[in-house]
Backbone as XML, in Angstrom:
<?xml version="1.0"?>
<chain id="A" units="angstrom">
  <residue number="1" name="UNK">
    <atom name="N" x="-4.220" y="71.906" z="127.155"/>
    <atom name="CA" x="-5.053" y="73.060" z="127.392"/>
    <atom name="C" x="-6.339" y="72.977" z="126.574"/>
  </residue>
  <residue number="2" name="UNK">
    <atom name="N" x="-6.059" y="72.639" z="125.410"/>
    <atom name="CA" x="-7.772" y="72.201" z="124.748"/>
    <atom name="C" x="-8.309" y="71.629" z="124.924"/>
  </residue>
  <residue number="3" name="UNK">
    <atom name="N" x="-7.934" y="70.317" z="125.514"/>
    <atom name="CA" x="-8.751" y="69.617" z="125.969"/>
    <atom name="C" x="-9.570" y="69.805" z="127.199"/>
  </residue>
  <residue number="4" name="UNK">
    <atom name="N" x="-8.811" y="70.294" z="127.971"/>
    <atom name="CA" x="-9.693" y="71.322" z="129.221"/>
    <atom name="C" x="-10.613" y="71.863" z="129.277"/>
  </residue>
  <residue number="5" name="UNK">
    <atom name="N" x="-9.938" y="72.801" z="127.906"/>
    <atom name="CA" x="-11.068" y="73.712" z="127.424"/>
    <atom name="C" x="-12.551" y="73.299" z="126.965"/>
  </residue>
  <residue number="6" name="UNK">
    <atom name="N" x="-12.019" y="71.751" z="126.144"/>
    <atom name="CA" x="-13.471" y="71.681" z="125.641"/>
    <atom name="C" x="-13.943" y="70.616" z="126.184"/>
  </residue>
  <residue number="7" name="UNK">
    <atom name="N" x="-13.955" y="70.335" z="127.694"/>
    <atom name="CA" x="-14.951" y="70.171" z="128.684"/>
    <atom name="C" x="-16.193" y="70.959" z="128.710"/>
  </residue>
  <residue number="8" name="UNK">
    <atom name="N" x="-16.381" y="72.419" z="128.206"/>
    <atom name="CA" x="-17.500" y="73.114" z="128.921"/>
    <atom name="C" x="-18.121" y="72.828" z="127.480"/>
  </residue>
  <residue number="9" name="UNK">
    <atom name="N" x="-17.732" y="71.935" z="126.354"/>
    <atom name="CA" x="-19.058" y="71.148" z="125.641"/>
    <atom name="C" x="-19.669" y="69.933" z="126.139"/>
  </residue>
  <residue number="10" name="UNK">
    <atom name="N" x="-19.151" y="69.434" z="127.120"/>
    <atom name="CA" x="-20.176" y="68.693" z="127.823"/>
    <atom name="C" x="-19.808" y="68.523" z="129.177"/>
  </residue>
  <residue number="11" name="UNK">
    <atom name="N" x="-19.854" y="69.699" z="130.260"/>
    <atom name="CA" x="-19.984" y="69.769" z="131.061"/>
    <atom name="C" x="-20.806" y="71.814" z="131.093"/>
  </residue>
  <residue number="12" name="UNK">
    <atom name="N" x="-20.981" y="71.560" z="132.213"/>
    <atom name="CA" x="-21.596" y="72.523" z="132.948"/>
    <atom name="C" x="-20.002" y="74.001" z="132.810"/>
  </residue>
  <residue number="13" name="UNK">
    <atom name="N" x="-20.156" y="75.186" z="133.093"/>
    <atom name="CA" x="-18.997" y="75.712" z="132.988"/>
    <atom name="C" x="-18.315" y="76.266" z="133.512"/>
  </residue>
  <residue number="14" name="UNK">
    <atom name="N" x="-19.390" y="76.593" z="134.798"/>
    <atom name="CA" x="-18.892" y="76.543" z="136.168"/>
    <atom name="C" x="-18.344" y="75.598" z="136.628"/>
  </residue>
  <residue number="15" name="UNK">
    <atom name="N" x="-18.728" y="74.783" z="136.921"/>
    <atom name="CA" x="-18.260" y="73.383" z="137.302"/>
    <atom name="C" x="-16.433" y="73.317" z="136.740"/>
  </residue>
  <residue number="16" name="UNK">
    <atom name="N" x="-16.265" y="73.186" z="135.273"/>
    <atom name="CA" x="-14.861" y="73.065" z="134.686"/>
    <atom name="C" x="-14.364" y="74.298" z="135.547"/>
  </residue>
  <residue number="17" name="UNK">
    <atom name="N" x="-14.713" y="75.644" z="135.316"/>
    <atom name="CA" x="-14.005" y="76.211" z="136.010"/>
    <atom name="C" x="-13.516" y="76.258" z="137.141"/>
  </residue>
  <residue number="18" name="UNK">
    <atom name="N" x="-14.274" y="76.445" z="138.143"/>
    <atom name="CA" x="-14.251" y="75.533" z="139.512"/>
    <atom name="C" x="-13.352" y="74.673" z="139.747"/>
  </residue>
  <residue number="19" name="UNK">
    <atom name="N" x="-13.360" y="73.548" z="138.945"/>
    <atom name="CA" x="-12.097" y="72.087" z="139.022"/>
    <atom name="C" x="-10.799" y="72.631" z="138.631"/>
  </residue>
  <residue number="20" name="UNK">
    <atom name="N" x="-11.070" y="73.749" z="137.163"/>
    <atom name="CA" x="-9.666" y="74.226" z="137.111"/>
    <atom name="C" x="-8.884" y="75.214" z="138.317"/>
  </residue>
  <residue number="21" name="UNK">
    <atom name="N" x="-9.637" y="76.043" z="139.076"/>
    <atom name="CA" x="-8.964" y="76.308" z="139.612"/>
    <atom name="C" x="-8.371" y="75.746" z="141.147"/>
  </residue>
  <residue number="22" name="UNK">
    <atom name="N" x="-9.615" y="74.550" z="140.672"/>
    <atom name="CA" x="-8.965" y="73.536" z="142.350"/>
    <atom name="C" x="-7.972" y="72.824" z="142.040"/>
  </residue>
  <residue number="23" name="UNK">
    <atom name="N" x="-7.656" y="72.552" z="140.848"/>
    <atom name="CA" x="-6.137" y="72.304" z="140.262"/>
    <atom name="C" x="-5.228" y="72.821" z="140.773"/>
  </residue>
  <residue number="24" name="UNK">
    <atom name="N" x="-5.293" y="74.201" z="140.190"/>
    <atom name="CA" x="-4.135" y="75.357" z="140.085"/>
    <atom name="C" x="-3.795" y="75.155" z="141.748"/>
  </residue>
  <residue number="25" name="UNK">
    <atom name="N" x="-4.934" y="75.738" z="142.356"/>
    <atom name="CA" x="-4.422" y="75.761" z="143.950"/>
    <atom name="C" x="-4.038" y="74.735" z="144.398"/>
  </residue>
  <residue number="26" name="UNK">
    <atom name="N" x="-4.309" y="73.625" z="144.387"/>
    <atom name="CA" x="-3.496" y="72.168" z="144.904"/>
    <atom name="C" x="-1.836" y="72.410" z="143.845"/>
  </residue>
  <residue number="27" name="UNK">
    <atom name="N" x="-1.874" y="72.996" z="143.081"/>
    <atom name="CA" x="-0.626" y="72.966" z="142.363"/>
    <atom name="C" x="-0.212" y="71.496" z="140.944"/>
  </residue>
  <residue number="28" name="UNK">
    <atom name="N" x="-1.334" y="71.002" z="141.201"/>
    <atom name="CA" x="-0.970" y="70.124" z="139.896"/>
    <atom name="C" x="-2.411" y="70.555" z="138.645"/>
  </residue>
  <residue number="29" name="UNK">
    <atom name="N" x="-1.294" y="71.678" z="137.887"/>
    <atom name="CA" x="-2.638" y="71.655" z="136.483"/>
    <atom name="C" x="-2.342" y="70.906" z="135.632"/>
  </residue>
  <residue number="30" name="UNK">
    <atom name="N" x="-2.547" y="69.355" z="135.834"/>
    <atom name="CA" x="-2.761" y="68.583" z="134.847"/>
    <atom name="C" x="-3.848" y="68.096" z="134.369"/>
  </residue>
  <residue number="31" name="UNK">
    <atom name="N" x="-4.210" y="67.850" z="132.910"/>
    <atom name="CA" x="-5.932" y="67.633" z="132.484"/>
    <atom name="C" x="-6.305" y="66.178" z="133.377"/>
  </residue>
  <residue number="32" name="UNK">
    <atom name="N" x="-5.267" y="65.634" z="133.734"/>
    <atom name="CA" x="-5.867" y="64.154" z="134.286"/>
    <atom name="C" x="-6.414" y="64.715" z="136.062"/>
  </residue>
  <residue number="33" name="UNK">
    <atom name="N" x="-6.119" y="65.344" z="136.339"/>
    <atom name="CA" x="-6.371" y="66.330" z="137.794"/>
    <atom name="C" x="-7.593" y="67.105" z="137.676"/>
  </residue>
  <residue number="34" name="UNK">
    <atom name="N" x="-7.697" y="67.938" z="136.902"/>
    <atom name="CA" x="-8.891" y="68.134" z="136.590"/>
    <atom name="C" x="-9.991" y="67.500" z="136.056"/>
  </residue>
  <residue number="35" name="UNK">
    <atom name="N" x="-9.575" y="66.866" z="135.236"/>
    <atom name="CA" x="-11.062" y="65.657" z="135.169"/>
    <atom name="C" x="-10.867" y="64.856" z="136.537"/>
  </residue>
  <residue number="36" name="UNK">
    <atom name="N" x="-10.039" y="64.806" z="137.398"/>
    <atom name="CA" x="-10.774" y="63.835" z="138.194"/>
    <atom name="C" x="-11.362" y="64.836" z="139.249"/>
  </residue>
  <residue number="37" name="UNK">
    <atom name="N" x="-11.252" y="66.195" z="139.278"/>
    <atom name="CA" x="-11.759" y="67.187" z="139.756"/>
    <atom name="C" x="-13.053" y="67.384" z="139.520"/>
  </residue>
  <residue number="38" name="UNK">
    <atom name="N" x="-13.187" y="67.179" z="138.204"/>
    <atom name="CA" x="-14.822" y="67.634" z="137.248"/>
    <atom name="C" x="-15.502" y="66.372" z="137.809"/>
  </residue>
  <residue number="39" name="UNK">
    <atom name="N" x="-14.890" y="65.393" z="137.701"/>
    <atom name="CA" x="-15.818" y="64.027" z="137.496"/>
    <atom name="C" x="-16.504" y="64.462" z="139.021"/>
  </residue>
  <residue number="40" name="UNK">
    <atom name="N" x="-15.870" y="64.578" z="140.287"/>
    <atom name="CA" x="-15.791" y="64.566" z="141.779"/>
    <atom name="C" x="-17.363" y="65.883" z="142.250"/>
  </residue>
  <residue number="41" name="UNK">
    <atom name="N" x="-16.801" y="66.594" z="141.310"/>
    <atom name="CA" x="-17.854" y="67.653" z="141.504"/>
    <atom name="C" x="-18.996" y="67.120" z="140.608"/>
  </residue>
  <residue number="42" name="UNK">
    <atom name="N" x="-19.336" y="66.850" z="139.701"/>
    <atom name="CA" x="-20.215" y="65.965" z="138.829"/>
    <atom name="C" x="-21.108" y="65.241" z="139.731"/>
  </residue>
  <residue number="43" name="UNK">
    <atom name="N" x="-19.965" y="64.483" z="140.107"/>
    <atom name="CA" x="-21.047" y="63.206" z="141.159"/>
    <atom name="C" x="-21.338" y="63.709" z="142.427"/>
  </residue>
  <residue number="44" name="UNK">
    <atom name="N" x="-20.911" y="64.643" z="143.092"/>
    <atom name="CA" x="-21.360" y="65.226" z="144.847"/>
    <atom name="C" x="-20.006" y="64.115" z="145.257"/>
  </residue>
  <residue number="45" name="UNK">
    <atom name="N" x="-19.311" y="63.765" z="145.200"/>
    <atom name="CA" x="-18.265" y="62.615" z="145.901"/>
    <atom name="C" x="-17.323" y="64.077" z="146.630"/>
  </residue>
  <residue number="46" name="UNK">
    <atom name="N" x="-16.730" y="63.450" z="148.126"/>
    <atom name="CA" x="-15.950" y="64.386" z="148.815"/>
    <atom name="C" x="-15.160" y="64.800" z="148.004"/>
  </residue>
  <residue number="47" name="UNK">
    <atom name="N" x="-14.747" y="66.214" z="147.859"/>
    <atom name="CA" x="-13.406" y="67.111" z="147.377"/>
    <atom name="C" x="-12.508" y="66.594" z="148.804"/>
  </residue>
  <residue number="48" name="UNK">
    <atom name="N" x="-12.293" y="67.434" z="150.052"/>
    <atom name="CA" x="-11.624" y="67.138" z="150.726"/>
    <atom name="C" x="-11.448" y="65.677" z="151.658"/>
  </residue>
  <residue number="49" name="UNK">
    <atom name="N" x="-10.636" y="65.379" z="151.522"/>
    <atom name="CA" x="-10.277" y="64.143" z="151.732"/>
    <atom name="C" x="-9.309" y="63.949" z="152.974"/>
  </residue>
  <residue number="50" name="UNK">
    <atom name="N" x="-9.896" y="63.283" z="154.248"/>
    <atom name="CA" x="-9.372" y="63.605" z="155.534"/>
    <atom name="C" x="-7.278" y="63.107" z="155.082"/>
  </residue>
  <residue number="51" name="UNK">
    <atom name="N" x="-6.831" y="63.436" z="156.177"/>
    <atom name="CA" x="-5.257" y="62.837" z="155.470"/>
    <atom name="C" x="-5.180" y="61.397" z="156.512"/>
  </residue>
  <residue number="52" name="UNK">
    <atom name="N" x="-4.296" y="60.893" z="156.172"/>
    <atom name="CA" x="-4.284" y="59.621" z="156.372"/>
    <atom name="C" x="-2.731" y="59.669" z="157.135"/>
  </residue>
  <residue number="53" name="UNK">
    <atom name="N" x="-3.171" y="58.916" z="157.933"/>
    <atom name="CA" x="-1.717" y="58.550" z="159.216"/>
    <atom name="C" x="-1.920" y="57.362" z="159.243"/>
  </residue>
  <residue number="54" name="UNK">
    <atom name="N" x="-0.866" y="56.060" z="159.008"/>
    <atom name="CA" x="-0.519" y="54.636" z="158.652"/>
    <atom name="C" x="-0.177" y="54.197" z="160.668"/>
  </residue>
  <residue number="55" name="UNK">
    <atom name="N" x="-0.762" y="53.116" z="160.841"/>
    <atom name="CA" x="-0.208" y="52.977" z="161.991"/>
    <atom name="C" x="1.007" y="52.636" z="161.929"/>
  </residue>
  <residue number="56" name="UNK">
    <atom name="N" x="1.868" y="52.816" z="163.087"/>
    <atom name="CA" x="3.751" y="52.396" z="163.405"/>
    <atom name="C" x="3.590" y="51.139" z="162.804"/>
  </residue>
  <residue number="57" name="UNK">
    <atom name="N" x="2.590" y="50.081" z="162.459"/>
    <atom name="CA" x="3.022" y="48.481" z="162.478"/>
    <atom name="C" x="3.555" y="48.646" z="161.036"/>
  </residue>
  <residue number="58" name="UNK">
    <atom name="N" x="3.241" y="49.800" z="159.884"/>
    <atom name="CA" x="3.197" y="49.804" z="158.727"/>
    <atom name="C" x="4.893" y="50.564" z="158.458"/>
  </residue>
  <residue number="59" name="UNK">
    <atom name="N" x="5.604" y="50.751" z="159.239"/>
    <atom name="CA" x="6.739" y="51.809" z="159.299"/>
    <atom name="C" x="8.077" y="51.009" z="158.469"/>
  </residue>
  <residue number="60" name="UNK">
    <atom name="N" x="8.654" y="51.573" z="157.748"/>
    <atom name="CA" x="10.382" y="51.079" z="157.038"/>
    <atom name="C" x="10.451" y="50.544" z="158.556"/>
  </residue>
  <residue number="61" name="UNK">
    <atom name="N" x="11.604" y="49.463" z="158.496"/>
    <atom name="CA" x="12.367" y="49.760" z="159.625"/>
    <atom name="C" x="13.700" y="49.359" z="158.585"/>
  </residue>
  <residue number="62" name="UNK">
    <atom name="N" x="14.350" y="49.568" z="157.791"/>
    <atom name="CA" x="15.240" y="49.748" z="156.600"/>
    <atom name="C" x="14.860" y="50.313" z="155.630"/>
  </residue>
  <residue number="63" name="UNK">
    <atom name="N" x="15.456" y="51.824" z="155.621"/>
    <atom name="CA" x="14.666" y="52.524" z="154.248"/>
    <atom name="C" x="15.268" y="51.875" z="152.792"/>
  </residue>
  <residue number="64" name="UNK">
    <atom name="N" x="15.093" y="51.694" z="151.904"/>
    <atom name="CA" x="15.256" y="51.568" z="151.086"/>
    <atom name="C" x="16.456" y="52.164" z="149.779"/>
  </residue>
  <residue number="65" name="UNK">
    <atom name="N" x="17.376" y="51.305" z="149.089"/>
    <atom name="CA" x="18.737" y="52.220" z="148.505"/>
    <atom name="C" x="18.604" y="51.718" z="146.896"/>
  </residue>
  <residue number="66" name="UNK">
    <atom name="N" x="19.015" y="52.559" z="146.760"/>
    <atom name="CA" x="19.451" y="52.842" z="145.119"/>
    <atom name="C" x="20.227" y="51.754" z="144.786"/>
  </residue>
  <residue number="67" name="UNK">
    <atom name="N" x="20.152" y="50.307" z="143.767"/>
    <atom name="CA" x="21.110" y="49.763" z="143.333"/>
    <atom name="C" x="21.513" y="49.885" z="142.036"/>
  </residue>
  <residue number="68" name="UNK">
    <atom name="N" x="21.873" y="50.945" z="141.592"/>
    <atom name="CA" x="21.951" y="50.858" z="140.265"/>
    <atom name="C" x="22.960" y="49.833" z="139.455"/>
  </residue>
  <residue number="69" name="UNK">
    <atom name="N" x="23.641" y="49.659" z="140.107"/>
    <atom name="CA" x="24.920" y="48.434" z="139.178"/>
    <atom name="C" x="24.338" y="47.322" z="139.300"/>
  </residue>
  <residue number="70" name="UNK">
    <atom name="N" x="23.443" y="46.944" z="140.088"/>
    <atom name="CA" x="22.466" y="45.775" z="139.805"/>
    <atom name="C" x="21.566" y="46.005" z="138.479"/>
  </residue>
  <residue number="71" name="UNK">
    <atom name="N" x="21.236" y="47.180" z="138.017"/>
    <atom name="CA" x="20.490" y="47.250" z="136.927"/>
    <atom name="C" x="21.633" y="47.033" z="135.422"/>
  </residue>
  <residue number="72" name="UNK">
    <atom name="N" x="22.762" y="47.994" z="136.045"/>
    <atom name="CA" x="23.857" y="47.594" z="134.818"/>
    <atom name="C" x="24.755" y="46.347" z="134.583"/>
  </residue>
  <residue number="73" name="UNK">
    <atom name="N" x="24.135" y="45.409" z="135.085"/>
    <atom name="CA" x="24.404" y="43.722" z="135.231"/>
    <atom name="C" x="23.462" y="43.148" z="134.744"/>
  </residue>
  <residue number="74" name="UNK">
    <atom name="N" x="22.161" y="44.021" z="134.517"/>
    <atom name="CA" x="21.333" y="43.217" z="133.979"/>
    <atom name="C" x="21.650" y="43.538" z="132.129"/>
  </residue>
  <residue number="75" name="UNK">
    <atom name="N" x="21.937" y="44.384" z="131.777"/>
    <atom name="CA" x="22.724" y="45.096" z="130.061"/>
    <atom name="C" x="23.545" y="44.670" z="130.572"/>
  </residue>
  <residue number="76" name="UNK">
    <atom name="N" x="23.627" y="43.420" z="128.754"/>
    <atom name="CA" x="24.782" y="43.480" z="128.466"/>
    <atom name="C" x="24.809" y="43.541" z="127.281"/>
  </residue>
  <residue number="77" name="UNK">
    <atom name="N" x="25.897" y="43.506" z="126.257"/>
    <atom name="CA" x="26.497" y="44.292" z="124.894"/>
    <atom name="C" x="26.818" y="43.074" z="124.046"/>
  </residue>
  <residue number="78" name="UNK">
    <atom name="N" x="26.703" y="41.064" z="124.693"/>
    <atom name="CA" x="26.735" y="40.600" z="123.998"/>
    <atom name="C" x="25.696" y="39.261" z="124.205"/>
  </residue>
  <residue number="79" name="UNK">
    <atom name="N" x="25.121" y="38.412" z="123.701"/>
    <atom name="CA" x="23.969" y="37.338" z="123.874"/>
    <atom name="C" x="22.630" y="38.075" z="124.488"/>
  </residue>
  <residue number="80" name="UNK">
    <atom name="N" x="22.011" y="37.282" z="125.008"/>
    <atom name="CA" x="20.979" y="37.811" z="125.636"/>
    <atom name="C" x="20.745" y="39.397" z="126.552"/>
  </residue>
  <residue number="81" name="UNK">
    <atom name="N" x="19.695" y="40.209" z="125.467"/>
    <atom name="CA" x="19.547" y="41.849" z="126.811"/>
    <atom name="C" x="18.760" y="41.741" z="127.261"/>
  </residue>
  <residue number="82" name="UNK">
    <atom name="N" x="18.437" y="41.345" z="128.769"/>
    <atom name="CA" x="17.374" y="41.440" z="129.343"/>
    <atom name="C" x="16.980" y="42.926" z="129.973"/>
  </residue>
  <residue number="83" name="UNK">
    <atom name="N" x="17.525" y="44.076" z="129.496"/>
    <atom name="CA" x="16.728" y="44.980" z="130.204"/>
    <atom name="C" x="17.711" y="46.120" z="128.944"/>
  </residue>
  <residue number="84" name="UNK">
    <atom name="N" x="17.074" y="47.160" z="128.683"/>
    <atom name="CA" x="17.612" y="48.267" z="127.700"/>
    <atom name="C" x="17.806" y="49.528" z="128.429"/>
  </residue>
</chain>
């Protein structure tokens, strides 16, 4: 939150405000969201950003599974740990 705050020492303070609340309404108030909010308004670069549809060639065709006992094969408790 302070650090947010003390954007409006070197920025404009409208502007911070502005980004903060284009935060809030997108729902992520994080300072890394808002500076990339501030920076966006700073430079004139688009806020809204058309959405993006992947063509079918780009599609799972096997979604993807959880292996976790492959990770607990990689720990082990005696010689070499390759993973913690």
């Amino acid at each position: 939150m302070v650090d947010v705050l003390s954007l409006v020492l070197h920025h404009d303070e409208q502007a911070v405000l502005c980004a903060v609340e284009m935060a809030l309404e997108a729902g992520v108030p994080t300072k890394t969201h808002v500076l990339n909010l501030l920076h966006r308004l700073v430079d004139g670069a688009p806020i809204d950003q058309p959405d993006v549809t992947p063509p079918a060639a780009l599609s799972l065709n096997k979604e993807p599974e959880a292996n976790v006992a492959r990770y607990d094969g990689l720990r082990t408790t005696e010689g070499t740990r390759h993973a913690s």
